[in-house]
C-alpha positions as a printed NumPy array, in Angstrom:
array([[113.063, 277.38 ,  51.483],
       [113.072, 275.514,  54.619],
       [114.807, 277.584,  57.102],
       [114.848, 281.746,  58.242],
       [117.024, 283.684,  56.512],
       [118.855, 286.795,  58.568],
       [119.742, 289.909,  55.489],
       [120.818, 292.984,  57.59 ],
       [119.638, 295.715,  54.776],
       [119.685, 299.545,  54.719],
       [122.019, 301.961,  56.014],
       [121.803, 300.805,  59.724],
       [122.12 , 296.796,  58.342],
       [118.614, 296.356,  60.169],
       [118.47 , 292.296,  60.234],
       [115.227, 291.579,  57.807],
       [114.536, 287.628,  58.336],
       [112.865, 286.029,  55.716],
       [110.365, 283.177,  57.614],
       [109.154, 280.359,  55.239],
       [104.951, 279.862,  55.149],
       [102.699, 277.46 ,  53.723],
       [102.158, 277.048,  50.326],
       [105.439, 278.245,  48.868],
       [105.067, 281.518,  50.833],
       [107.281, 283.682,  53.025],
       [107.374, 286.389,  55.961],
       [109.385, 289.169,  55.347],
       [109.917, 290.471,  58.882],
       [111.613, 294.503,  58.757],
       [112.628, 294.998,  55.326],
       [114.545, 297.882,  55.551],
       [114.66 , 297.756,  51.115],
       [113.528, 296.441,  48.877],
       [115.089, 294.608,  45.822],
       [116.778, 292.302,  48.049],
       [113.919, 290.799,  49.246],
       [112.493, 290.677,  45.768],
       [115.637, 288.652,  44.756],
       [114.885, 285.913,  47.681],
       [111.318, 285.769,  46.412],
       [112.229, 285.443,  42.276],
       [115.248, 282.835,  43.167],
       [112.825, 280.682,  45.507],
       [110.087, 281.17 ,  43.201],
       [108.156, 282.035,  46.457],
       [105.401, 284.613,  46.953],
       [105.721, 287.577,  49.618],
       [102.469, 286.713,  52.175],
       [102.645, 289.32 ,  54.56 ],
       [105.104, 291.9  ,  56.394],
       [105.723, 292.15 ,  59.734],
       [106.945, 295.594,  61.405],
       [108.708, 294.477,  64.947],
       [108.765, 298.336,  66.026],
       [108.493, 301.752,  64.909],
       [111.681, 302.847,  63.618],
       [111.981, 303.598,  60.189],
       [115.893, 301.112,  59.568],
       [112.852, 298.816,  60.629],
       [110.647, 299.703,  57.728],
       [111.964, 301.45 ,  54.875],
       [111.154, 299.015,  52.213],
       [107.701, 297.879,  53.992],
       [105.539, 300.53 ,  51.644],
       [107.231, 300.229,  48.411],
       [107.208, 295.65 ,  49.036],
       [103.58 , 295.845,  50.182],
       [102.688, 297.995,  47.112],
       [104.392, 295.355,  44.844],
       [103.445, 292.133,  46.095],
       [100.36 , 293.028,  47.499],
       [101.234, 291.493,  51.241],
       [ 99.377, 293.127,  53.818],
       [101.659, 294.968,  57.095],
       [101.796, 293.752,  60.604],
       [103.165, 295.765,  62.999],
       [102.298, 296.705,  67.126],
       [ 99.546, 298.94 ,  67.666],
       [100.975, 301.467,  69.741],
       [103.608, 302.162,  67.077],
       [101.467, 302.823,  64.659],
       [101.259, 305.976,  64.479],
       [105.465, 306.097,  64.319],
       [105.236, 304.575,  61.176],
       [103.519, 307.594,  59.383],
       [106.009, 309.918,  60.938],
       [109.594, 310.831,  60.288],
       [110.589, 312.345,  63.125],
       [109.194, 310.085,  65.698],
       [110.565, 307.259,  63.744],
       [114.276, 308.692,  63.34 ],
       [113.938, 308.345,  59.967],
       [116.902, 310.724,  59.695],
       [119.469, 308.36 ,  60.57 ],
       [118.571, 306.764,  57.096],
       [120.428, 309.618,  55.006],
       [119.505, 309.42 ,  51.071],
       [116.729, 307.081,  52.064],
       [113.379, 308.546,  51.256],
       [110.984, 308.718,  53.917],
       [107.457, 306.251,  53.145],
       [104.903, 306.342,  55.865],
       [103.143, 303.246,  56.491],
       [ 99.878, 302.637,  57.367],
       [ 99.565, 298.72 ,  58.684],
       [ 96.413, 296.074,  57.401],
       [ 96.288, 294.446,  60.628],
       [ 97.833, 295.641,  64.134],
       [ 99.153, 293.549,  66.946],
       [ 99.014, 294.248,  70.947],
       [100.454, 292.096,  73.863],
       [ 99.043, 288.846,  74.202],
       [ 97.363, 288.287,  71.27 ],
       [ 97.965, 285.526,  68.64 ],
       [ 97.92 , 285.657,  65.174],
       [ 98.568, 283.751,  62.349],
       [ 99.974, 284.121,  58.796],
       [101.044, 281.758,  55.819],
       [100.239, 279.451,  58.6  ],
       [102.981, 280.674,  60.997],
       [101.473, 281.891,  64.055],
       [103.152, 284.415,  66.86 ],
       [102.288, 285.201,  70.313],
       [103.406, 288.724,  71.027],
       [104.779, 289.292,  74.486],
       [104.628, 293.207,  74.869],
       [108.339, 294.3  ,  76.088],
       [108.094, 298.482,  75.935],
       [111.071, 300.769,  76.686],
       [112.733, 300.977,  72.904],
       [109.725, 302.36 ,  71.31 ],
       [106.494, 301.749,  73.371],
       [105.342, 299.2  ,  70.701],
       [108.007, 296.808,  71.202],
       [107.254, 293.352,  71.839],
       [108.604, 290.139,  71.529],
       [107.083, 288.011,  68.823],
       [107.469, 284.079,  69.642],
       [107.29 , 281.616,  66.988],
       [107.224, 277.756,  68.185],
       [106.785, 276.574,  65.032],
       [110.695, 277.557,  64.491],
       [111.451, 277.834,  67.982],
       [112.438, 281.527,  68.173],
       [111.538, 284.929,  69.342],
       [111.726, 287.708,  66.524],
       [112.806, 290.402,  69.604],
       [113.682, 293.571,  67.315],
       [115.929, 296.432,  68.914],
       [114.83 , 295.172,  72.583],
       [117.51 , 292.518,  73.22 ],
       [120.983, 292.313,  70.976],
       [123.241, 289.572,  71.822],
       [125.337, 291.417,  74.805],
       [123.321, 294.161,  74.676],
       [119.566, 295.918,  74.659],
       [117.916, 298.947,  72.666],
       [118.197, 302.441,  73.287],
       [115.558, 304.223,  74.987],
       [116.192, 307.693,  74.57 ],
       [113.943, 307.97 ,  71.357],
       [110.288, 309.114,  71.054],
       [107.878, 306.78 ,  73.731],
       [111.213, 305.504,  74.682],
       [111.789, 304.634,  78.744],
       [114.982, 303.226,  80.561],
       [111.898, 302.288,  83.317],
       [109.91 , 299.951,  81.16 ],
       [112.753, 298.282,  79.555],
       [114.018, 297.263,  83.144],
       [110.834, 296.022,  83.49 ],
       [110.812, 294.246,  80.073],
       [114.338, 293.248,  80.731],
       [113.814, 291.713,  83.933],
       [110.046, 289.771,  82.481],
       [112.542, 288.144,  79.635],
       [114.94 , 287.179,  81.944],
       [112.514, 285.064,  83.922],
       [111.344, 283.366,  80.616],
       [111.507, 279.659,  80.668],
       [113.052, 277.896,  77.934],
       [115.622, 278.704,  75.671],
       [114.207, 280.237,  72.056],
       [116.588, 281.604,  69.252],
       [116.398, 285.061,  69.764],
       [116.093, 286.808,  66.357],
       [117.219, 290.514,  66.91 ],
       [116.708, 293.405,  65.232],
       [120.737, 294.274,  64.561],
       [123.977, 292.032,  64.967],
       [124.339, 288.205,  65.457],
       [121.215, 285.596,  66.518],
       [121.469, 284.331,  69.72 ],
       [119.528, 282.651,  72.192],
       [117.712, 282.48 ,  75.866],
       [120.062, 280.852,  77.913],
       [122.963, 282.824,  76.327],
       [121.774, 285.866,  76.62 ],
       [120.906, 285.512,  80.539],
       [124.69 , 283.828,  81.033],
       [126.44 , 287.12 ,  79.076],
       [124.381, 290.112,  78.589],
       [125.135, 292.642,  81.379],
       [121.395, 293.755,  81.082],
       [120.088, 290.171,  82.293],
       [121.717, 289.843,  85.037]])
């Protein structure tokens, strides 16, 4: 595999994006479920190296337990949305009907500014709070996107009337994005990929 793959899984078609590592392994970035992902990994005969959580709602995670368990990959995900991930109501894990609820409880936490590295990918996490207050934005030069979860949608942005949601800090994380330089593929967390300089031309919310 030599390129990101976008699978919208689960009941809300949450966009899980498959990022290809070092040594044969790969990122599996909100897996909503799970046997999907397991069918990338067995027909690229690659190995799952670590999970990433972009935010704590649970169409973000609902396969992240049950993967980690199987493959052993340890769970990224932002530090102040940790404690989201162990919860159902404060991760709305109700709009996943038939879906059985499995807390998660992450190896390794992120926070704004902060690098990290895994499978030899490394992201620089830009904190962007009014979806959840965990929200971030996750930049990856080595692809030259920015995983952005439910913050930014092509044409459109995240709700914020959810638990540590705030229509104050997203126009604050809206207006910080739309001063970005550059123009990154912008990996979001439901609907189409986009980019920067699209996104700043179109979406009501960046203007």
């Amino acid at each position: 595999m030599d390129k990101i793959m976008q699978m919208p899984l689960g009941a809300l078609a949450a966009n899980c994006y498959i990022i290809p590592g070092d040594d044969n392994k790969v990122i599996a970035v909100d897996p909503a479920s799970v046997s999907e992902v397991i069918a990338v990994l067995d027909s690229q005969e690659a190995e799952l190296g670590a999970i990433i959580i972009t935010h704590g709602h649970f169409d973000h995670f609902a396969g992240a337990a049950e993967l980690s368990g199987r493959t052993g990959a340890p769970i990224y995900a932002p530090d102040l949305d940790a404690e989201m991930l162990s919860s159902s109501d404060k991760s709305w894990a109700w709009f996943m009907q038939g879906t059985p609820f499995a807390p998660v409880t992450p190896d390794k936490t992120f926070t704004d500014g902060e690098e990290f590295t895994v499978c030899g990918v490394t992201f620089r996490v830009m904190a962007a709070p009014g979806h959840t207050a965990g929200s971030c934005l996750l930049f990856c030069d080595k692809y030259g996107v920015v995983l952005s979860g439910d913050v930014i949608f092509h044409n459109s942005i995240g709700r914020t009337d959810g638990y540590s949601g705030s229509d104050r800090q997203m126009a604050e994380s809206l207006a910080r994005i739309a001063a970005l330089p550059g123009n990154p593929g912008i990996l979001s967390g439901h609907g189409d990929v986009t980019d920067l300089e699209t996104e700043k031309r179109c979406n009501p919310y960046l203007r």
